[in-house]
C-alpha positions in Angstrom: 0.0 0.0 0.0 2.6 2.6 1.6 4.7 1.7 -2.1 1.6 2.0 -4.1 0.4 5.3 -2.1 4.2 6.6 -3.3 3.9 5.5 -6.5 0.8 7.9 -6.8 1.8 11.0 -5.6 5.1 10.7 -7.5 2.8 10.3 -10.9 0.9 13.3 -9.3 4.4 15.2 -8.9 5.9 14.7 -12.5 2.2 15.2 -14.1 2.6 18.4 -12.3 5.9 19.5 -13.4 4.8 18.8 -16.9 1.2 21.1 -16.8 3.4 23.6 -15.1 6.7 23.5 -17.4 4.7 23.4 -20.9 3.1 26.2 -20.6 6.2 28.3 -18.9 8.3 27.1 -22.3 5.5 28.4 -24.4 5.2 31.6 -22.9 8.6 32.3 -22.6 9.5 31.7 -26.4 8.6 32.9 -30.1 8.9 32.7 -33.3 8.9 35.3 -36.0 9.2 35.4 -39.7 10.1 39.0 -40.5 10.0 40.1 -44.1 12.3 43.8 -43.9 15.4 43.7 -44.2 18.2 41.5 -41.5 19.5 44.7 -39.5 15.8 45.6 -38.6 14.4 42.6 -37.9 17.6 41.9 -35.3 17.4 45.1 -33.6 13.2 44.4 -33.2 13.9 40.6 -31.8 16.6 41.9 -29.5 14.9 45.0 -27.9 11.7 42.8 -27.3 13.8 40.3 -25.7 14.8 43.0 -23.8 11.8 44.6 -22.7 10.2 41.1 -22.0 12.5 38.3 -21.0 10.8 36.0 -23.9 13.1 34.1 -26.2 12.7 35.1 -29.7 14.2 33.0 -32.8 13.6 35.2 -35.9 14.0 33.7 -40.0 14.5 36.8 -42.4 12.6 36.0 -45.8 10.8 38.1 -48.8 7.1 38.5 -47.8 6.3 36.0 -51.0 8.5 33.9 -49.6 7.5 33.8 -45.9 3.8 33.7 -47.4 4.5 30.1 -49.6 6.5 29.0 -46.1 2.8 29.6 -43.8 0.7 28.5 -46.1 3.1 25.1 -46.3 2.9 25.0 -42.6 -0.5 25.5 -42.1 -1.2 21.9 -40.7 1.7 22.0 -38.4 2.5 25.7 -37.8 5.8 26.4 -36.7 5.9 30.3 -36.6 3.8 32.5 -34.5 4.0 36.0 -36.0 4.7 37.5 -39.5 6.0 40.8 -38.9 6.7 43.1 -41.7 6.6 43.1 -45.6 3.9 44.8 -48.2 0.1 44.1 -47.3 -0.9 42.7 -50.1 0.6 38.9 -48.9 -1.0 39.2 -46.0 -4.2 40.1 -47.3 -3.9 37.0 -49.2 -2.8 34.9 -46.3 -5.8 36.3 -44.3 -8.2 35.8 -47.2 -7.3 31.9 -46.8 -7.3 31.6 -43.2 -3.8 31.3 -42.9 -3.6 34.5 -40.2 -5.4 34.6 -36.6 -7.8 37.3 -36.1 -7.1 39.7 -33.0 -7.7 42.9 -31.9 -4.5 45.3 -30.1 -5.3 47.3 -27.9 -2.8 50.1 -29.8 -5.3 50.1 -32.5 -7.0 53.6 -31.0 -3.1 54.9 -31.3 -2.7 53.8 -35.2 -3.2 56.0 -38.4 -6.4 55.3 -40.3 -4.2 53.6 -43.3 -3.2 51.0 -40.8 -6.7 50.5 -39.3 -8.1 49.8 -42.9 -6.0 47.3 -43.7 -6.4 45.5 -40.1 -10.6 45.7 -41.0 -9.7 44.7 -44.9 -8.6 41.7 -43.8 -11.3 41.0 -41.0 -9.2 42.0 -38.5 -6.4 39.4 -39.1 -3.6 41.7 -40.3 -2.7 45.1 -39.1 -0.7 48.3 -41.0 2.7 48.4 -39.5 4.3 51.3 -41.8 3.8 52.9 -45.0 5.6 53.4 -48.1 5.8 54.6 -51.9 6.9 52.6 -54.8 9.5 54.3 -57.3 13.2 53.6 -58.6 16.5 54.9 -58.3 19.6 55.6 -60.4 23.1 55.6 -60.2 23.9 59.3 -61.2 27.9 58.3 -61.8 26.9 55.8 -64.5 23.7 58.1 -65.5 27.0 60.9 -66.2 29.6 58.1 -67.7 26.7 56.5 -70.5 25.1 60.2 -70.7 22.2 59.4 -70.6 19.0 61.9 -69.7 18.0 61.7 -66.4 14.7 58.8 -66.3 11.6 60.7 -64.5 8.8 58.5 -65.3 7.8 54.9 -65.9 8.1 55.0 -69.6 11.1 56.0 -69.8 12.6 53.0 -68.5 11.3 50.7 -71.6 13.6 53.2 -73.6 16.2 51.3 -75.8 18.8 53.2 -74.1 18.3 51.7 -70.6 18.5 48.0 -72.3 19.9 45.5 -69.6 20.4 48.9 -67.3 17.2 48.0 -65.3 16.7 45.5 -62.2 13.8 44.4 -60.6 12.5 41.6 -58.2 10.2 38.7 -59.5 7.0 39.2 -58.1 6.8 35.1 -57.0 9.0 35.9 -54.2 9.0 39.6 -53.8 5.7 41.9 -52.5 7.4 44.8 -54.1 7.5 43.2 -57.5 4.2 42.2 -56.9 3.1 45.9 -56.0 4.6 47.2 -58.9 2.7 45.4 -61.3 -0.2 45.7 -59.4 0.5 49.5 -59.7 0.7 49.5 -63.7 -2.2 47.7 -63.7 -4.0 50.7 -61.8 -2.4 53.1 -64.1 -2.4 51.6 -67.5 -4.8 48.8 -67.7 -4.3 44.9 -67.5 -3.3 44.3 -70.8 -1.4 47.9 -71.5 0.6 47.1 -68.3 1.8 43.7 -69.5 2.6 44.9 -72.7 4.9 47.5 -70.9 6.2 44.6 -68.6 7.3 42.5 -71.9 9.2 45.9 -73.0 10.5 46.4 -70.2 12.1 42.8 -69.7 14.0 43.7 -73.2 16.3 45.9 -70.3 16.0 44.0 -67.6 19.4 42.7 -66.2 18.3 40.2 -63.7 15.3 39.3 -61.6 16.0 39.2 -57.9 14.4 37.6 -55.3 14.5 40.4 -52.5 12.6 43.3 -53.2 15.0 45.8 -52.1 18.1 44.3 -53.7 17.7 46.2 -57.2 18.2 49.4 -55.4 20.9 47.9 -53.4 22.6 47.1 -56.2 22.2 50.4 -58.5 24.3 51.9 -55.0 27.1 50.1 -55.6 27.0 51.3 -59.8 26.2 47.1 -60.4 23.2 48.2 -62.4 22.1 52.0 -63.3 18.4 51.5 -62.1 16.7 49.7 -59.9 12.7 49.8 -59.1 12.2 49.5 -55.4 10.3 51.1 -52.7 11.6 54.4 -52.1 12.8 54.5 -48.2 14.8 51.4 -49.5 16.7 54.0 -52.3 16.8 56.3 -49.4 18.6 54.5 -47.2 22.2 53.5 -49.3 22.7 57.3 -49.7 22.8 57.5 -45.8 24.3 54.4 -45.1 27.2 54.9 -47.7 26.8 58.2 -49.2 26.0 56.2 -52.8 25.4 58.3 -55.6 21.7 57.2 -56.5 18.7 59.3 -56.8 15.4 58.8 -55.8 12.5 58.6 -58.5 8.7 59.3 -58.0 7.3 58.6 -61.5 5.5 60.9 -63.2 2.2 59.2 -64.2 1.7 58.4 -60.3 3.0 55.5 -58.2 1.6 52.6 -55.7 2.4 52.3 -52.1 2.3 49.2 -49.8 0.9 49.7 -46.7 3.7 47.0 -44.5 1.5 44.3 -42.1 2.1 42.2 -39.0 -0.1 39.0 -38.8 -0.6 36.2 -36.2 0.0 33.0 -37.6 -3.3 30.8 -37.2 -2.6 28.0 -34.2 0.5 29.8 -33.2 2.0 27.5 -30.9 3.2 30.5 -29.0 -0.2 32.4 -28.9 0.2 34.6 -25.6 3.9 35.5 -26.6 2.9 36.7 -30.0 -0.1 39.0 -28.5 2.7 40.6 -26.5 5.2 41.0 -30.0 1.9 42.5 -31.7 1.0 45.1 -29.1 4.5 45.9 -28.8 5.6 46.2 -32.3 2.7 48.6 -32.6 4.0 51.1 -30.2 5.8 54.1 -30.6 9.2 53.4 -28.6 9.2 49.9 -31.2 8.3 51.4 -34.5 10.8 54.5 -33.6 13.7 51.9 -34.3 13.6 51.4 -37.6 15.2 54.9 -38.3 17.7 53.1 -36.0 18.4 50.3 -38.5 18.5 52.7 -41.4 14.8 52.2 -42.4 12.6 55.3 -43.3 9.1 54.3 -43.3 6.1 56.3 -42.2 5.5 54.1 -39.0 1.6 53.4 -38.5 1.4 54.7 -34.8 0.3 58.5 -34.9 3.1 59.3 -32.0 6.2 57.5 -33.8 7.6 60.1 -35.3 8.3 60.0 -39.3 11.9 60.3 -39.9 13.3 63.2 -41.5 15.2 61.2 -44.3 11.6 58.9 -45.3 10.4 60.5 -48.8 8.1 63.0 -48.2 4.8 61.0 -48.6 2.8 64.8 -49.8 5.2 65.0 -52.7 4.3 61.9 -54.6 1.8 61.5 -56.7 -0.3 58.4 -54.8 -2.8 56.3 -56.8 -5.7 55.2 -55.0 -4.8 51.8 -54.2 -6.9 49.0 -54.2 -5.8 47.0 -51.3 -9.0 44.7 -51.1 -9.0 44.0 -54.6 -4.9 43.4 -54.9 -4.7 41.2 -52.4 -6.9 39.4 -52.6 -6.3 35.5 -53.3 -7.5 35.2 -57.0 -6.7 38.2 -57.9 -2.6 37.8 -56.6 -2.8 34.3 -58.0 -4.0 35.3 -61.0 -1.2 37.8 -62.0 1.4 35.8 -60.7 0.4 33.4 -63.1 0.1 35.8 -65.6 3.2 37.2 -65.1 5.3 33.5 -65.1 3.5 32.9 -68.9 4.4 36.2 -70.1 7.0 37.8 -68.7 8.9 34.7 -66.2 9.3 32.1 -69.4 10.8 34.2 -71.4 
């Protein structure tokens, strides 16, 4: 009896240990797919970490990317927050369910912009920062070819930029994606791909980060590169590179930057406490400390001075809901790989 009676209590004891130690690892750990670029998405994990005590591992990918990696994971999720990259991804990966819906208590604090998008996608993504679409150019090659100065869209089809161009593919970049989204806003679906075809006759190389064409036109490895404009900002800070910063002149997109909850995030408390966070002032002021010049979404982070002056580019009216949505994404992308991708 007296070894039975022990035998109990010491089942009692480890069941114990167990309810008590599962949720304590849970609560204490998280896992984020962030889809800016490495520098920011370290600084963000380890000031979180700081201001929390929870362990954070963090995998850097393109939002297209991190968006085919959820949906894969979807029966077995793995990651418990998508923070960062351009809406429209999100919107699709809350269209399918893919995203949990919550409600932050920051949302009072946010800009309007950011609220939209958070009831766009019935409350399952949120606006984290916002920012305009355009391309840059390396002025010391611009001098050396002598070439005029691009300042809208159509000039860069001109035969004079051929294989002078870079640009992501929109499979694995949401800033590809935007921008051919955008042409389709200005020009029309089939006037748009026509441009796209021309435009691929000067198209060096299709990358697979959205912000590497600018990246490279800094360092003179190609003369322009189409990219979101705080990410052509930001080399002529960083290294003083001589490229300059396009809004083109028949009007531009913008992608309004999201944060979702991953559905049956294993880590569910810890990745409320990364959302309401990352929408605070004291975390979105960091990304001016990692070089990143966004207009953040909460109304008391300041803007920083070097972020393109949102007022002086011509905005289209951008159809978020439409855009990202599932069919609509899918069916561009598809699109896009017969036409343009094949080739």
């Amino acid at each position: 009896m007296k070894k039975a009676t022990k035998a109990f209590f010491l089942s009692l004891a480890i069941a114990g240990a167990t309810i008590l130690s599962g949720p304590a690892r849970a609560d204490g750990n998280l896992t984020v797919y962030c889809s800016v670029q490495e520098e920011w998405c370290q600084l963000m994990v380890n000031e979180f970490q700081k201001a929390t005590g929870i362990t954070v591992a963090m995998t850097r990918k393109s939002s297209g990317e991190t968006y085919a990696q959820v949906k894969a994971e979807s029966a077995n999720p793995k990651g418990d927050v998508w923070w960062g990259g351009t809406g429209d991804p999100h919107l699709q990966a809350a269209e399918e369910g893919l995203t949990e819906a919550y409600d932050s208590p920051m949302l009072a604090k946010l800009h309007p912009w950011a609220v939209k998008q958070h009831e766009t996608a019935q409350k399952r993504t949120v606006g984290i920062y916002l920012g305009a679409l355009g391309y840059g150019y390396n002025t010391d090659l611009l001098e050396q070819k002598k070439l005029e100065a691009p300042k809208c869209w159509a000039d860069l089809i001109k035969p004079e930029f051929k294989g002078e161009v870079q640009v992501a593919n929109p499979n694995s970049s949401g800033t590809a994606y935007t921008f051919i989204a955008t042409l389709v806003q200005i020009m029309g679906e089939d006037e748009a791909f026509k441009y796209l075809k021309a435009l691929g006759e000067n198209i060096n190389q299709y990358t697979k980060s959205g912000a590497a064409p600018a990246q490279a036109a800094a360092r003179g490895e190609t003369l322009v590169g189409i990219a979101f404009q705080h990410d052509i900002v930001t080399p002529t800070i960083t290294s003083n590179a001589p490229i300059k910063n396009v809004s083109p002149c028949e009007g531009t997109g913008f992608e309004i930057g999201s944060m979702s909850i991953v559905k049956g995030a294993p880590n569910m408390d810890s990745a409320r406490k990364w959302y309401d966070w990352a929408l605070t002032p004291e975390a979105q002021k960091l990304a001016a400390q990692a070089n990143s010049y966004q207009n953040p979404s909460n109304m008391e982070a300041p803007i920083p001075e070097q972020a393109p002056k949102m007022a002086d580019i011509k905005l289209i009216d951008y159809d978020f809901a439409k855009f990202g949505s599932s069919a609509e994404r899918k069916r561009l992308l598809g699109r896009w790989d017969k036409e343009i991708g094949a080739k």
